[in-house]
Residue, then its C-alpha position, 0 to 999 in steps of 0.5 A: x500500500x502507498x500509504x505505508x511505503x511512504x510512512x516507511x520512508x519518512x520513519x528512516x531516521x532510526x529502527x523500528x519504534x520501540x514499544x512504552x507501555x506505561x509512557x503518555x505520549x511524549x512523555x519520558x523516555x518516549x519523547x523522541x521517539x513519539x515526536x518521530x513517529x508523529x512528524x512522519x505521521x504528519x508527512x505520510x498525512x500530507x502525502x495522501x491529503x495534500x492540505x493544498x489541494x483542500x481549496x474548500x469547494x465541495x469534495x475539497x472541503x474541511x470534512x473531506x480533508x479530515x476524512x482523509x486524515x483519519x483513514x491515515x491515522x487509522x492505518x498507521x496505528x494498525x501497522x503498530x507505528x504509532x503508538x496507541x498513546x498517540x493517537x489522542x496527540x495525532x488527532x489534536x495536531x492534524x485537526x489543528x491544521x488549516x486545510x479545507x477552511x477559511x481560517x487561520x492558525x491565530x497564536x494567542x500570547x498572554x502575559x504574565x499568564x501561567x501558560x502564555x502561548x496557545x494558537x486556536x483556528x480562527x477567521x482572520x477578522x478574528x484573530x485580533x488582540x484582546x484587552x488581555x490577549x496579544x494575538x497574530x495571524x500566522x498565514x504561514x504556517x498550516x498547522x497550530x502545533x508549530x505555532x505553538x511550539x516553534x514561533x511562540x504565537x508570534x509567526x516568527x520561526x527562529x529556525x528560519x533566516x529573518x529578514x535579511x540575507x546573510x554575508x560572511x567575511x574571513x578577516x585575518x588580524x595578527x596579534x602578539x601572544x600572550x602566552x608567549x610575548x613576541x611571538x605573533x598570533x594570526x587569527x583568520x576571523x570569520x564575521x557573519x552580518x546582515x546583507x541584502x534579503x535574497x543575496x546570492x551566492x551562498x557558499x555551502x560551507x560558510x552558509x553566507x555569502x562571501x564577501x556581500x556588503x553589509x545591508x545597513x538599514x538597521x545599523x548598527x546591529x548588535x555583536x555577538x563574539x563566539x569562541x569555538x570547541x578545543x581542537x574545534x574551528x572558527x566555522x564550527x557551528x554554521x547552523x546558528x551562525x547565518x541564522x542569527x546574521x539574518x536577524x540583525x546580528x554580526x557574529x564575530x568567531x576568532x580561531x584559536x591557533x594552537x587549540x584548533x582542528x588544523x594543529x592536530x593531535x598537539x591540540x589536546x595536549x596538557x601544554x596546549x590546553x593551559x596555553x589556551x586558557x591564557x590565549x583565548x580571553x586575550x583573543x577575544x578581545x582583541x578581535x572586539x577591539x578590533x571590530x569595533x575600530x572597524x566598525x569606527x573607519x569610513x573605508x572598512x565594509x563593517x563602516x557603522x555596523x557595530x553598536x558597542x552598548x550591545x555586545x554578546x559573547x557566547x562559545x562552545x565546549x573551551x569556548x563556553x569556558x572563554x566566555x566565563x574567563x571573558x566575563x569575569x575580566x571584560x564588563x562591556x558585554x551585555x548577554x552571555x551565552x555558553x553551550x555545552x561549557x566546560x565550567x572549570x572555574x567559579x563564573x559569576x555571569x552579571x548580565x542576562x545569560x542562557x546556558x545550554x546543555x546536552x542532557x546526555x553530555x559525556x565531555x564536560x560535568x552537567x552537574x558542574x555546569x548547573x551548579x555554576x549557573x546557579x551563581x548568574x545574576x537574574x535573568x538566567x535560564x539553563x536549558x537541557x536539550x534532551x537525547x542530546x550530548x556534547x555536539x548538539x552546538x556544532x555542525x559535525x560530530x565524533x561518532x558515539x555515546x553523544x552523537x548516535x542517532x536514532x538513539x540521540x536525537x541527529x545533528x538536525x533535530x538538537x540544532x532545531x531546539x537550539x534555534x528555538x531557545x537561543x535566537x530569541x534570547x539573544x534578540x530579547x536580551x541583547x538586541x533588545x527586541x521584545x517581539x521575541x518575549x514570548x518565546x522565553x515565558x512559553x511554557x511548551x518545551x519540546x525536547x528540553x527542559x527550561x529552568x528560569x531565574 
C-alpha cells in the first residue's frame, strides 16, 4: 500500500519504534521517539491529503480533508507505528491544521499568564488582540502545533533566516601572544552580518555569502563574539551562525591557533590546553577591539555596523569556558551565552545569560555546569536539550555515546531546539527586541527542559 511505503520512508531516521507501555505520549523516555513517529505521521498525512489541494469547494472541503486524515491515522496505528498513546496527540495536531477552511492558525500570547502561548483556528477578522490577549495571524504556517511550539504565537520561526540575507567575511588580524610575548598570533576571523534579503551566492560551507556588503538599514546591529570547541574551528557551528546574521546580528568567531582542528593531535595536549586558557580571553578581545575600530573607519565594509552598548559573547565546549574567563575580566558585554561549557572555574555571569546543555553530555560535568549557573545574576535560564550530548552546538560530530542517532536525537533535530531557545534570547536580551518575549515565558518545551531565574 502507498500509504505505508511512504510512512516507511519518512520513519528512516532510526529502527523500528520501540514499544512504552506505561509512557503518555511524549512523555519520558518516549519523547523522541513519539515526536518521530508523529512528524512522519504528519508527512505520510500530507502525502495522501495534500492540505493544498483542500481549496474548500465541495469534495475539497474541511470534512473531506479530515476524512482523509483519519483513514491515515487509522492505518498507521494498525501497522503498530504509532503508538496507541498517540493517537489522542495525532488527532489534536492534524485537526489543528488549516486545510479545507477559511481560517487561520491565530497564536494567542498572554502575559504574565501561567501558560502564555496557545494558537486556536480562527477567521482572520478574528484573530485580533484582546484587552488581555496579544494575538497574530500566522498565514504561514498550516498547522497550530508549530505555532505553538516553534514561533511562540508570534509567526516568527527562529529556525528560519529573518529578514535579511546573510554575508560572511574571513578577516585575518595578527596579534602578539600572550602566552608567549613576541611571538605573533594570526587569527583568520570569520564575521557573519546582515546583507541584502535574497543575496546570492551562498557558499555551502560558510552558509553566507562571501564577501556581500553589509545591508545597513538597521545599523548598527548588535555583536555577538563566539569562541569555538578545543581542537574545534572558527566555522564550527554554521547552523546558528547565518541564522542569527539574518536577524540583525554580526557574529564575530576568532580561531584559536594552537587549540584548533588544523594543529592536530598537539591540540589536546596538557601544554596546549593551559596555553589556551591564557590565549583565548586575550583573543577575544582583541578581535572586539578590533571590530569595533572597524566598525569606527569610513573605508572598512563593517563602516557603522557595530553598536558597542550591545555586545554578546557566547562559545562552545573551551569556548563556553572563554566566555566565563571573558566575563569575569571584560564588563562591556551585555548577554552571555555558553553551550555545552566546560565550567572549570567559579563564573559569576552579571548580565542576562542562557546556558545550554546536552542532557546526555559525556565531555564536560552537567552537574558542574548547573551548579555554576546557579551563581548568574537574574535573568538566567539553563536549558537541557534532551537525547542530546556534547555536539548538539556544532555542525559535525565524533561518532558515539553523544552523537548516535536514532538513539540521540541527529545533528538536525538538537540544532532545531537550539534555534528555538537561543535566537530569541539573544534578540530579547541583547538586541533588545521584545517581539521575541514570548518565546522565553512559553511554557511548551519540546525536547528540553527550561529552568528560569
Amino acid at each position: 500500500m502507498f500509504l505505508m511505503r511512504n510512512l516507511g520512508l519518512a520513519l528512516a531516521l532510526g529502527a523500528a519504534l520501540p514499544v512504552f507501555a506505561q509512557e503518555r505520549c511524549e512523555q519520558g523516555v518516549a519523547e523522541k521517539d513519539d515526536r518521530r513517529a508523529l512528524a512522519a505521521l504528519r508527512a505520510v498525512v500530507e502525502t495522501a491529503c495534500p492540505c493544498a489541494g483542500y481549496d474548500g469547494t465541495p469534495g475539497n472541503d474541511r470534512a473531506a480533508y479530515l476524512s482523509c486524515m483519519r483513514v491515515v491515522v487509522d492505518e498507521t496505528l494498525a501497522a503498530g507505528d504509532l503508538r496507541p498513546q498517540c493517537e489522542r496527540r495525532a488527532d489534536q495536531i492534524l485537526r489543528s491544521a488549516t486545510c479545507g477552511g477559511a481560517k487561520v492558525a491565530c497564536g494567542q500570547y498572554r502575559p504574565g499568564s501561567g501558560r502564555p502561548v496557545s494558537c486556536r483556528l480562527k477567521s482572520e477578522a478574528a484573530c485580533s488582540d484582546t484587552a488581555r490577549s496579544r494575538r497574530n495571524a500566522c498565514g504561514a504556517e498550516s498547522h497550530c502545533v508549530d505555532v505553538e511550539e516553534f514561533t511562540a504565537a508570534t509567526c516568527i520561526d527562529p529556525r528560519r533566516p529573518g529578514a535579511f540575507g546573510a554575508g560572511v567575511r574571513i578577516v585575518p588580524f595578527t596579534k602578539e601572544s600572550a602566552r608567549y610575548p613576541g611571538q605573533p598570533r594570526t587569527l583568520e576571523t570569520f564575521v557573519w552580518y546582515p546583507t541584502a534579503p535574497g543575496a546570492e551566492p551562498v557558499h555551502p560551507q560558510y552558509r553566507g555569502v562571501v564577501d556581500a556588503p553589509l545591508d545597513a538599514s538597521d545599523a548598527p546591529y548588535p555583536l555577538l563574539m563566539f569562541s569555538h570547541g578545543s581542537c574545534g574551528y572558527a566555522f564550527q557551528s554554521t547552523f546558528l551562525m547565518p541564522i542569527l546574521a539574518s536577524h540583525g546580528f554580526v557574529v564575530v568567531a576568532p580561531p584559536h591557533p594552537g587549540n584548533t582542528l588544523q594543529d592536530g593531535a598537539s591540540c589536546r595536549t596538557q601544554q596546549a590546553l593551559v596555553d589556551a586558557a591564557v590565549e583565548r580571553p586575550e583573543d577575544i578581545r582583541f578581535v572586539l577591539d578590533r571590530m569595533l575600530e572597524e566598525s569606527e573607519r569610513a573605508e572598512s565594509p563593517f563602516f557603522g555596523a557595530v553598536d558597542p552598548a550591545r555586545l554578546g559573547m557566547s562559545g562552545h565546549s573551551f569556548g563556553g569556558l572563554t566566555t566565563y574567563l571573558v566575563a569575569q575580566r571584560d564588563p562591556r558585554y551585555r548577554a552571555f551565552m555558553p553551550m555545552a561549557p566546560a565550567a572549570l572555574v567559579d563564573p559569576v555571569l552579571s548580565a542576562p545569560s542562557m546556558t545550554l546543555i546536552g542532557a546526555i553530555d559525556s565531555v564536560v560535568d552537567n552537574e558542574q555546569t548547573i551548579a555554576a549557573q546557579a551563581n548568574d545574576l537574574s535573568p538566567a535560564f539553563l536549558v537541557s536539550v534532551h537525547d542530546a550530548g556534547h555536539y548538539a552546538f556544532s555542525d559535525g560530530c565524533f561518532p558515539g555515546r553523544d552523537c548516535n542517532p536514532p538513539v540521540t536525537l541527529s545533528q538536525g533535530e538538537a540544532h532545531e531546539i537550539v534555534l528555538r531557545w537561543a535566537v530569541p534570547f539573544l534578540k530579547v536580551h541583547l538586541a533588545g527586541d521584545q517581539s521575541f518575549a514570548p518565546f522565553l515565558d512559553s511554557t511548551i518545551t519540546p525536547l528540553a527542559t527550561v529552568k528560569r531565574r
